[in-house]
C-alpha positions, 0 to 999 in steps of 0.5 A, spaced: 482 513 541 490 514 540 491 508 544 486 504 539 490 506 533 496 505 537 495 498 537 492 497 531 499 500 528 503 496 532 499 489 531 499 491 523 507 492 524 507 484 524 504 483 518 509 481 512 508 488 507 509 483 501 503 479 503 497 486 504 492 488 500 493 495 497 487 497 501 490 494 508 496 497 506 494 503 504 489 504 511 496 502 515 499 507 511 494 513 513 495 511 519 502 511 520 501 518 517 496 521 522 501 518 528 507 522 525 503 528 524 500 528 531 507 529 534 506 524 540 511 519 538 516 518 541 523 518 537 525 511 535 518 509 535 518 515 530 523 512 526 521 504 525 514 506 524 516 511 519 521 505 515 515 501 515 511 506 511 516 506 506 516 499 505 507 500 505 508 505 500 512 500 496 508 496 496 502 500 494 506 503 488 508 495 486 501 493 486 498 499 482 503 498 477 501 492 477 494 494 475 495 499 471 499 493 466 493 489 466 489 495 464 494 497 459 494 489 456 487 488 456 485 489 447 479 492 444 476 492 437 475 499 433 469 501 437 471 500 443 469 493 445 474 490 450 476 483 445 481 480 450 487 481 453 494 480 452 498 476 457 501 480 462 510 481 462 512 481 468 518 485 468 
């Protein structure tokens, strides 16, 4: 099974960050986690696969930022009622 999750790590790392959906991101990122908790990893392994959970954790906190905009940009009247939303500022 460490081999099924090893090759599954290893396809994910050809995968541009930019490009992955928090979930995907997030799924590889546990992974990641586990593999390096295990302790069988070698060394330089261990340093790549660990960069490439630094980026997959950026990519998360990007896109939760993201969502939490537009959940801040969405209006509301009096009672509570979603009215619309506002256009997002992206900055």
């Amino acid at each position: 099974m460490a081999e099924n999750t090893q090759g599954t790590v290893q396809e994910n790392t050809r995968v541009d960050v930019k490009k992955l959906s928090f979930e995907r991101a997030i799924e590889e990122l546990e992974s990641i986690v586990k593999r390096l908790e295990d302790g069988k990893v070698p060394l330089e392994e261990s340093v790549a696969i660990y960069e490439r959970g630094e980026a997959l954790k950026r990519r998360c906190e990007e896109l939760l930022r993201q969502a939490e905009a537009r959940v801040d940009k969405i209006t509301t009247d009096a009672s509570g009622q979603v009215t619309g939303t506002e256009p997002l500022d992206v900055q």
